[in-house]
C-alpha positions in Angstrom: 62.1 -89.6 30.1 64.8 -87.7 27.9 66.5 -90.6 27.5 63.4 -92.6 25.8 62.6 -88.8 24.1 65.8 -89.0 22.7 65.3 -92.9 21.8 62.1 -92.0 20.4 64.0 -88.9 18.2 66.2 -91.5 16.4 63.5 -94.3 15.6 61.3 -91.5 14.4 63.0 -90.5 11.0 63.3 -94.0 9.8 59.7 -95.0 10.8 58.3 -91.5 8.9 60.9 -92.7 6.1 58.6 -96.3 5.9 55.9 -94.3 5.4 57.7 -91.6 3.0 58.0 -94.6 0.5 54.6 -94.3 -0.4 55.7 -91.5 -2.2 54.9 -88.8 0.0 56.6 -87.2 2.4 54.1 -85.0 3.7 51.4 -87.4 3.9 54.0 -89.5 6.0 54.2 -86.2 8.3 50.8 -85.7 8.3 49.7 -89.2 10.0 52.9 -89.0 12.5 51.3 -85.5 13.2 47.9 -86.7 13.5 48.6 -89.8 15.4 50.4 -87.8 17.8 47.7 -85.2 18.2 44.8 -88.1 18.8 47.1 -89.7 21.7 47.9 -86.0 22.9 44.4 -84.9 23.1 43.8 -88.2 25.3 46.2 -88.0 27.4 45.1 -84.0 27.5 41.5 -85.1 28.2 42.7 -87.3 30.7 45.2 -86.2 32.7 45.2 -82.7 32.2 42.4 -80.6 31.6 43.9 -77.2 31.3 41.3 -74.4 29.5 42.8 -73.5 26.5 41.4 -70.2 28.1 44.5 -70.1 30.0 46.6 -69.6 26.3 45.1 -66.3 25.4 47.9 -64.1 26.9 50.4 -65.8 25.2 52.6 -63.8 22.7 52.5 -64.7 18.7 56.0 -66.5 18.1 54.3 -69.1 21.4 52.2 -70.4 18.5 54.7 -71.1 15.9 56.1 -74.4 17.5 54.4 -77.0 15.4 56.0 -75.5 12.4 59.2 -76.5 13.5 58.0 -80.1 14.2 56.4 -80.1 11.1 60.2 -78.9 9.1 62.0 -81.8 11.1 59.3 -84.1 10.8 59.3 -83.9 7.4 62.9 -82.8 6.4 63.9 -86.3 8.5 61.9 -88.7 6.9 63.1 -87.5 3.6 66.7 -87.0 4.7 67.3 -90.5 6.5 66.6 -92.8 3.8 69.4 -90.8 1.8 71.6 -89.5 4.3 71.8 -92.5 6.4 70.4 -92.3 10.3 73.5 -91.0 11.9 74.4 -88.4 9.5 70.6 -86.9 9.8 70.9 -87.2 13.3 74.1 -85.9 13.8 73.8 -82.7 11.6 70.3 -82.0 13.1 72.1 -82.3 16.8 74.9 -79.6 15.9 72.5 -77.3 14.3 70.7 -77.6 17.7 73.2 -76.9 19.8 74.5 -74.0 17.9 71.1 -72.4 17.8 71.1 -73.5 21.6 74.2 -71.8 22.2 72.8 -68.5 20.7 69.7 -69.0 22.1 70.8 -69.2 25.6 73.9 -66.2 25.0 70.9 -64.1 24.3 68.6 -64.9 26.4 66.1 -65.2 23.3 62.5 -66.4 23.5 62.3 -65.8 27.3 65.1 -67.7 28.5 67.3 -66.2 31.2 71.0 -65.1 29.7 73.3 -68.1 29.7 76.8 -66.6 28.3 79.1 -68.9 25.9 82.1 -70.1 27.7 85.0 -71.2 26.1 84.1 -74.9 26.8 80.8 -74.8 25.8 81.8 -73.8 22.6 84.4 -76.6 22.3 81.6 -78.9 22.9 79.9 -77.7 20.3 82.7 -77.5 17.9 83.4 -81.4 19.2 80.2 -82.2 18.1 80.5 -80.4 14.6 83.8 -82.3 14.1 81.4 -85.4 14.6 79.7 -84.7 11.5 82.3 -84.6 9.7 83.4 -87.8 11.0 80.3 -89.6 10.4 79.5 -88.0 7.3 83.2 -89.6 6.1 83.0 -92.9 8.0 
């Protein structure tokens, strides 16, 4: 399943993009959004059934994840047209993995402390150097 996630991750930008020519980028974001939520709430309905009862003890910052779907979503389909696929791509991975690297150090939003180890942070500086490379090739 990650595997077609991350499949699914690089055909997304250039598919938004298609729409983005209309002349809007946020009305591109908008129907990915909404298509998505209208297959989510069947599958939901479906499968699932959870009460939305069972989110009231949640804390604030749990709500705020759409808005980050919402930036990439719409920062993608605007930047892969002009940046080219790989370059997006690859600048959005290292940004991940250095807020993944702090993220785990830290143990923020819940997650258990994961320290930075020397080779982690090769990787990640292995992966930055890929931009570069990308961006120049």
């Amino acid at each position: 399943m990650t595997i077609l996630a991350g499949i699914g991750v690089a055909m997304q930008p250039p598919v938004n993009g298609t729409l983005a020519r209309s002349g809007s980028v946020i009305l591109a974001a908008l129907i990915s959004f909404a298509i998505g939520t209208v297959i989510l709430l069947g599958i939901w309905a479906t499968l699932d059934r959870t009460s939305p009862a069972a989110l009231k003890d949640v804390p604030w910052w749990a709500w705020t994840g759409g808005i980050y779907g919402v930036i990439f979503v719409s920062t993608s389909a605007y930047a892969a047209p002009r940046l080219g696929l790989a370059s997006m791509l690859t600048i959005a991975i290292a940004a991940q993995l250095a807020a993944a690297l702090v993220i785990d150090h830290f143990g923020l939003i819940r997650l258990p402390e994961n320290p930075v180890t020397p080779m982690k942070a090769f990787g990640v500086l292995l992966v930055l150097a890929g931009v570069i490379l990308v961006r120049k090739g």
